[in-house]
C-alpha positions in Angstrom: -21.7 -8.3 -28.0 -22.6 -6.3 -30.9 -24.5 -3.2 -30.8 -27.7 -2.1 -32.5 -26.2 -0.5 -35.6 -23.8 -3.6 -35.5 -26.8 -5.4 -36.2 -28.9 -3.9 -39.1 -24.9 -3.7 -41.0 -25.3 -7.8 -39.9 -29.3 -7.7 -41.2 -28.0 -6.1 -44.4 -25.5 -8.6 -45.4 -27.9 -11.2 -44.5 -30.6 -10.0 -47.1 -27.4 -10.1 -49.6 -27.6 -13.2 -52.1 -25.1 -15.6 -51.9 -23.4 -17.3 -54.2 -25.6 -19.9 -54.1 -28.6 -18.0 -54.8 -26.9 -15.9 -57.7 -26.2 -19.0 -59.0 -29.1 -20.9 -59.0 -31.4 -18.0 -59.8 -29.5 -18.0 -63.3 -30.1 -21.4 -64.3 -33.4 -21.1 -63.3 -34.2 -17.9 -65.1 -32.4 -18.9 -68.1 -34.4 -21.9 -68.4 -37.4 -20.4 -68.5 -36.4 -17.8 -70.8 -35.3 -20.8 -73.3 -38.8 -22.2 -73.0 -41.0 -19.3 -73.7 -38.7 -18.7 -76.6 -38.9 -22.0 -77.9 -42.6 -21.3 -78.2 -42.8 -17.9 -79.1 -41.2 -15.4 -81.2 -39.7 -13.2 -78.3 -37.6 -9.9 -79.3 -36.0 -9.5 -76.0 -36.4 -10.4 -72.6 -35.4 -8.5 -68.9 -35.3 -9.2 -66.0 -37.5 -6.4 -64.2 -39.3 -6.1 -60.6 -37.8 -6.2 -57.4 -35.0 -8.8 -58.8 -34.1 -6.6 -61.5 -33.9 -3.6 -59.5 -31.6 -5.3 -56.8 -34.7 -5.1 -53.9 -35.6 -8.3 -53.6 -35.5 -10.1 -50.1 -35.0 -13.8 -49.3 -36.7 -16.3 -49.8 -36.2 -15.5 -53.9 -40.1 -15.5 -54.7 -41.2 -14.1 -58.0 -38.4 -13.2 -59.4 -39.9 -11.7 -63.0 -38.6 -11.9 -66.6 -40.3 -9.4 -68.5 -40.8 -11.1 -72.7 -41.1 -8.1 -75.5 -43.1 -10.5 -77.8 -42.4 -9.9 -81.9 -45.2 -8.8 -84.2 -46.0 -11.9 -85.4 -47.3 -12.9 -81.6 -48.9 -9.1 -81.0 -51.1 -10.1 -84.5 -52.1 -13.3 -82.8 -53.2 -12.7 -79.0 -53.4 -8.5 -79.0 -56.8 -8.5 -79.6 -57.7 -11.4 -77.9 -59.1 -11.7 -74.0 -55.4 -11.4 -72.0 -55.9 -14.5 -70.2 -55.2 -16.0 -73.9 -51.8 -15.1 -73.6 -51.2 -16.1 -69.8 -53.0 -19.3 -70.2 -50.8 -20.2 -73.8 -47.3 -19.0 -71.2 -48.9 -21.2 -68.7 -49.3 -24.3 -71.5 -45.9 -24.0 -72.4 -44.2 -24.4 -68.9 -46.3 -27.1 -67.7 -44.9 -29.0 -70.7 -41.2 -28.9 -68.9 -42.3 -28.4 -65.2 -45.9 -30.3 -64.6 -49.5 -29.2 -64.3 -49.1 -28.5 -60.4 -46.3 -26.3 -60.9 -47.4 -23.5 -63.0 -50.4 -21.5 -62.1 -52.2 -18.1 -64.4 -51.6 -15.3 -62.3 -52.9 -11.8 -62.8 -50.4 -10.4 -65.2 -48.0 -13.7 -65.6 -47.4 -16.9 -65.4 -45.8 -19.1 -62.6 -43.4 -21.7 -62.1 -42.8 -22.6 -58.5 -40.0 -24.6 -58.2 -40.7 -25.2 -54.5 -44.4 -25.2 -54.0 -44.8 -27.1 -50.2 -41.0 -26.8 -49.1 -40.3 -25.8 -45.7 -36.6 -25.3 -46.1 -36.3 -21.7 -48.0 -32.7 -21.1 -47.8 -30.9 -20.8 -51.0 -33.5 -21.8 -52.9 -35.4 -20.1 -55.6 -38.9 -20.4 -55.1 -41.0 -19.1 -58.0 -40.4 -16.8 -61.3 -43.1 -14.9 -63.2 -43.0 -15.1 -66.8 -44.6 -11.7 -67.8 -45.8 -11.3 -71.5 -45.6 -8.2 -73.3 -46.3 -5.7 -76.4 -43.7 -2.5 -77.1 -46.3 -0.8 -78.1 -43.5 2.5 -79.2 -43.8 5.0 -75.9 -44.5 1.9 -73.5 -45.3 -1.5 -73.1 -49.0 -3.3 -72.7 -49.4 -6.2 -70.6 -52.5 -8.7 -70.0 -54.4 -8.5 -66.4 -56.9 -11.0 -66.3 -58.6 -9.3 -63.2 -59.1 -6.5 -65.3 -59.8 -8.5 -68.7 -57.8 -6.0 -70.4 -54.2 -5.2 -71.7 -52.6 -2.7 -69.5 -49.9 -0.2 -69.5 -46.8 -0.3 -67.9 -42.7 0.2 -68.2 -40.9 -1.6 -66.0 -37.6 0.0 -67.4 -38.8 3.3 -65.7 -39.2 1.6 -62.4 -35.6 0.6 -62.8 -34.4 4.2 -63.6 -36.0 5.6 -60.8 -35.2 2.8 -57.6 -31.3 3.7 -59.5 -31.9 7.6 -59.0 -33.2 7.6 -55.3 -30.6 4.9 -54.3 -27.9 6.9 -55.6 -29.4 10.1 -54.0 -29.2 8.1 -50.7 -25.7 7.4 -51.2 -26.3 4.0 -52.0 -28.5 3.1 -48.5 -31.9 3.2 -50.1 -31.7 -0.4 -51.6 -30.7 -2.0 -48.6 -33.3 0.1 -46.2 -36.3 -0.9 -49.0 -34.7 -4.8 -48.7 -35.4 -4.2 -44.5 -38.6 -3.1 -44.5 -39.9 -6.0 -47.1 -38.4 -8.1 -44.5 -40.3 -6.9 -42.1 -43.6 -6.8 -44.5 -42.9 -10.9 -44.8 -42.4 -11.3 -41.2 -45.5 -9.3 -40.3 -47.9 -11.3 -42.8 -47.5 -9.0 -45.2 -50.0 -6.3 -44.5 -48.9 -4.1 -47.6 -49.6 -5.5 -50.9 -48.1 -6.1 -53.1 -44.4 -5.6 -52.0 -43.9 -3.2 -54.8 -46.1 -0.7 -53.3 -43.5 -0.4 -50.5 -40.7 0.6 -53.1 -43.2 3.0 -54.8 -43.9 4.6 -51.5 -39.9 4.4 -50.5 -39.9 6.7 -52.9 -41.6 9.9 -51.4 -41.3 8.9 -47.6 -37.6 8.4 -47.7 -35.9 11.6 -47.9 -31.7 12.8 -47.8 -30.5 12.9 -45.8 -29.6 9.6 -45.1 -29.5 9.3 -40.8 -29.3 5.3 -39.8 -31.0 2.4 -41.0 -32.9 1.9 -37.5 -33.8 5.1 -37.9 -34.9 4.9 -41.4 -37.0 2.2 -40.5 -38.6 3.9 -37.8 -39.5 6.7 -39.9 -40.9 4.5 -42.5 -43.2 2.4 -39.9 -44.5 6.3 -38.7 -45.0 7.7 -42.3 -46.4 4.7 -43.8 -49.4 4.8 -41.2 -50.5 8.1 -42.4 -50.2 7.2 -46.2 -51.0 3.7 -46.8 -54.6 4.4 -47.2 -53.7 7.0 -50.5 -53.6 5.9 -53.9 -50.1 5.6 -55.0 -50.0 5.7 -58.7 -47.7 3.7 -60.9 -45.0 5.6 -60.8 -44.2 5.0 -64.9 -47.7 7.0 -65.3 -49.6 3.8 -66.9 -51.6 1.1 -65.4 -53.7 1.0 -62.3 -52.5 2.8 -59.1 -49.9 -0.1 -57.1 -52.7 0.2 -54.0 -55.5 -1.1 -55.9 -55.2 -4.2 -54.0 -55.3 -2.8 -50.7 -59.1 -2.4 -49.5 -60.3 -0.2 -46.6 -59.8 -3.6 -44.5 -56.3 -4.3 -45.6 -55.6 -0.6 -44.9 -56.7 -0.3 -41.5 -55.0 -3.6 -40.7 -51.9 -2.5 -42.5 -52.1 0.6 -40.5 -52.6 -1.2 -36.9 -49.6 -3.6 -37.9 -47.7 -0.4 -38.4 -48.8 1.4 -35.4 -47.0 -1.5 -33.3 -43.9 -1.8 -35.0 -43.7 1.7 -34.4 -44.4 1.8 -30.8 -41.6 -1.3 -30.7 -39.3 0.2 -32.6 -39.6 3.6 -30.4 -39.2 0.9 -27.3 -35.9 -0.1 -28.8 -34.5 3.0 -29.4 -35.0 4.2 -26.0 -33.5 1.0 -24.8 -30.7 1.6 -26.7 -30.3 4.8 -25.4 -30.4 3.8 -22.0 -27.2 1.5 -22.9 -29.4 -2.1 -23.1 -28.3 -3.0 -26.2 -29.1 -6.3 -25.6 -32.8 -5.6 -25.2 -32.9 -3.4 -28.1 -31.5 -5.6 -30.6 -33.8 -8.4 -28.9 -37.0 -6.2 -29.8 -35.7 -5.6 -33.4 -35.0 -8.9 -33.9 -39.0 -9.5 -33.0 -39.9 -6.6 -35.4 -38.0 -7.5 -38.5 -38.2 -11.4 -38.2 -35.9 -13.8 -38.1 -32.9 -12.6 -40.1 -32.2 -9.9 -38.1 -29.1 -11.3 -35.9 -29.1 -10.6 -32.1 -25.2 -11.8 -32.1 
């Protein structure tokens, strides 16, 4: 029987792509990037968010490619409403991939490749196709929730999750792919997933102990700052909390409290030498990836 840290090495590897995945993701992604250019004059695009900076979890869902838009497109649509923009991204995919497949969202479009499936294994689910301006020091993007172009750098967000995983010896990427895990198997009281990276970032500290431990910390910490503001860590744009409302928060924070309480129950189990009942209560807090063999 394996132990407990056994498990989260098992749990880690699990949240790994496969081969598969790696695969499929590129074809996918590569697609879309050959559609929006056919439509658009594009300078460059990148892959950015938690797919680009190696922290996303399974199933792969909005996996974001990031299009730096030429001059000739900032002359057309920069001074337009940004849901212009979204809704002339959203045109163009629904040419290749049909009407009920690509939605506006708030800053991108969306193709979902598997909009009702049950089966989420290997599969890429969804990709964001996020317009954007260099604008020189930064880049602008449209938010229709706003109605205006925003801020952001997305290439600074990279540098940074790089920095702190390499600080942590290389265990930060892996603990921030746990605890969104856990954030999808608990409903996902902290939105969006991003703001769990951006707050990785302060409460996660070297030195490095264990994951299980790690994640304890995180499930303790994260009560007593999910109700801040935590700002975009690039210095532009809104803060990354602004969709979590005093209702969110306190829910977020009562969802916390208990995996803390479980997680405290499975150390102490562990402890005591039943490592059969502590890997069976972490398989109940971080969902069903988490392998109790």
């Amino acid at each position: 029987m394996i132990n407990t840290q056994e498990a989260f090495e098992k749990f880690r590897q699990r949240l790994e792509l496969s081969e598969t995945e790696r695969k499929d993701t590129i074809k996918r992604h590569n697609e879309v990037r050959d559609l929006i250019r056919a439509d658009f004059v594009v300078d460059r695009d990148i892959l950015t968010g938690s797919y680009g900076r190696s922290t996303k979890t399974k199933p792969l869902k909005d996996v974001d490619i990031f299009f730096i838009l030429g001059q000739k497109e900032k002359d057309k649509y920069r001074q337009k409403a940004p849901s212009e923009l979204i809704d002339a991204f959203v045109k163009t995919l629904r040419g290749k991939y049909g009407h009920d497949a690509v939605d506006p969202g708030r800053r991108c479009a969306t193709v979902e490749f598997e909009k009702n499936t049950q089966d989420e294994e290997g599969k890429v689910l969804s990709i964001d196709a996020v317009p954007a301006f260099d604008m020189g020091d930064c880049y602008e993007i449209p938010d229709r929730h706003l109605g205006k172009w925003i801020k952001t750098d997305p290439e600074i967000h990279a540098d940074q999750a790089t920095a702190k995983n390499k600080e942590l010896g290389g265990k930060w990427v892996p603990l921030v792919k746990m605890v969104k895990r856990w954030n999808r198997s608990a409903g996902k009281p902290i939105k969006p997933s991003f703001l769990i990276e951006v707050m990785m970032q302060e409460l996660v500290d070297a030195p490095f102990t264990t994951y299980p431990s790690e994640v304890r910390r995180f499930f303790a910490a994260a009560q007593a700052g999910i109700d801040r503001a935590w700002p975009d860590p690039a210095g532009y744009g809104p803060p990354v909390s602004d969709q979590m409302t005093p209702q969110l928060i306190a829910e977020a924070q009562r969802i916390l409290r208990d995996a803390d309480m479980k997680a405290a129950m499975a150390v102490r189990y562990e402890q005591q030498g039943k490592q059969s009942d502590a890997i069976a209560l972490w398989r109940e807090i971080m969902g069903r990836y988490f392998p109790t063999s």
